[in-house]
Chimera marker file (.cmm) of the C-alpha trace (Angstrom):
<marker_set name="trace">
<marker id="1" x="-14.004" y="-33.556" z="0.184" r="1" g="1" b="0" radius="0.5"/>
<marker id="2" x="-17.797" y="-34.064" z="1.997" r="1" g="1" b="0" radius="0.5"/>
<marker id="3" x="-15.665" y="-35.131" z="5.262" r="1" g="1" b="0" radius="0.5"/>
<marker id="4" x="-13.855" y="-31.852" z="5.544" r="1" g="1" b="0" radius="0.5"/>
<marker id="5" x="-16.890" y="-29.981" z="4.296" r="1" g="1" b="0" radius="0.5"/>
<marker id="6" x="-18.616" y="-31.686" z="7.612" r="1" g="1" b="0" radius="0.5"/>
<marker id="7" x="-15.867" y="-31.531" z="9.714" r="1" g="1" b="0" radius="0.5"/>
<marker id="8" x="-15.577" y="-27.444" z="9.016" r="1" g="1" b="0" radius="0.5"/>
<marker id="9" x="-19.035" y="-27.170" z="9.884" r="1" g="1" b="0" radius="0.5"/>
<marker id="10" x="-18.925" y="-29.085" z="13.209" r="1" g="1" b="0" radius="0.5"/>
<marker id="11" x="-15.931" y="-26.844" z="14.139" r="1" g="1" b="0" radius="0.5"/>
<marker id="12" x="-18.101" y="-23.881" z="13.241" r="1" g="1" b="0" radius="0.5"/>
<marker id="13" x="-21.345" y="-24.900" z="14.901" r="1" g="1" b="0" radius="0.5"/>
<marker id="14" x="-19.443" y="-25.724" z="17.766" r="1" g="1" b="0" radius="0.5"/>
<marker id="15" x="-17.801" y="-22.570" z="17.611" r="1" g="1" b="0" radius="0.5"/>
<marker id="16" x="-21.324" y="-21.078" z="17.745" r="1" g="1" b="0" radius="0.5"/>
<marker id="17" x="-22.712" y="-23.122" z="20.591" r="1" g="1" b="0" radius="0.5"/>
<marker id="18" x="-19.676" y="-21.756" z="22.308" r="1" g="1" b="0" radius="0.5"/>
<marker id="19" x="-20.621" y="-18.118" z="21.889" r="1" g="1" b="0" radius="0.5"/>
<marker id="20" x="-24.037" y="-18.689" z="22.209" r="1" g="1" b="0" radius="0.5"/>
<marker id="21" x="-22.911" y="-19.868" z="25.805" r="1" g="1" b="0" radius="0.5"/>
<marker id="22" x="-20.150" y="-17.385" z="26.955" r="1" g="1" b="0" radius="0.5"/>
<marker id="23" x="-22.920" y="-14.534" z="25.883" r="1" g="1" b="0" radius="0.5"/>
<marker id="24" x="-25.508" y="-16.618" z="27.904" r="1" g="1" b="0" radius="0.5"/>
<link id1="1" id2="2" r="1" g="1" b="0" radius="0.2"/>
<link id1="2" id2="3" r="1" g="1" b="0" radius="0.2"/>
<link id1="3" id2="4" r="1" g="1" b="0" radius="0.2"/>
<link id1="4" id2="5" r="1" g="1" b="0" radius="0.2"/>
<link id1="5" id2="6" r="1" g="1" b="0" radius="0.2"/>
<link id1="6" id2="7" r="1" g="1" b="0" radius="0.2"/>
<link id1="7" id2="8" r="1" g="1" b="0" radius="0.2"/>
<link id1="8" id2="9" r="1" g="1" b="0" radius="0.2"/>
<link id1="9" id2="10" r="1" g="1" b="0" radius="0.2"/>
<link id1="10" id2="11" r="1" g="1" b="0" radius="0.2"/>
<link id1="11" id2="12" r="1" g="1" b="0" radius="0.2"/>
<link id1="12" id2="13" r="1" g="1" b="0" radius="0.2"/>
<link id1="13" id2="14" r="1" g="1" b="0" radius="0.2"/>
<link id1="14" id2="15" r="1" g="1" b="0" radius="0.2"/>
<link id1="15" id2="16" r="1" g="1" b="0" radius="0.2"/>
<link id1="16" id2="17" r="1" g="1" b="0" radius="0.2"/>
<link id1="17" id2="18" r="1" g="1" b="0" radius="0.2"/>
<link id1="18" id2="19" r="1" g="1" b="0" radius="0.2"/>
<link id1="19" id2="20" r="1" g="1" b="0" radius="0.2"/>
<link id1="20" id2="21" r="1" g="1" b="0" radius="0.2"/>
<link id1="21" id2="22" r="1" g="1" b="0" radius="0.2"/>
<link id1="22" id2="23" r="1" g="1" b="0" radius="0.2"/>
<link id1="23" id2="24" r="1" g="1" b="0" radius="0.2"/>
</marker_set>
């Protein structure tokens, strides 16, 4: 259960640093 838990929020803060970039 804690590795999915920290799996979802790489994906997610990943997700973010993506955005974060494309808005600049």
């Amino acid at each position: 259960m804690l590795i999915t838990v920290f799996r979802y929020i790489k994906r997610l803060h990943r997700n973010f640093k993506g955005a974060a970039d494309r808005v600049g």
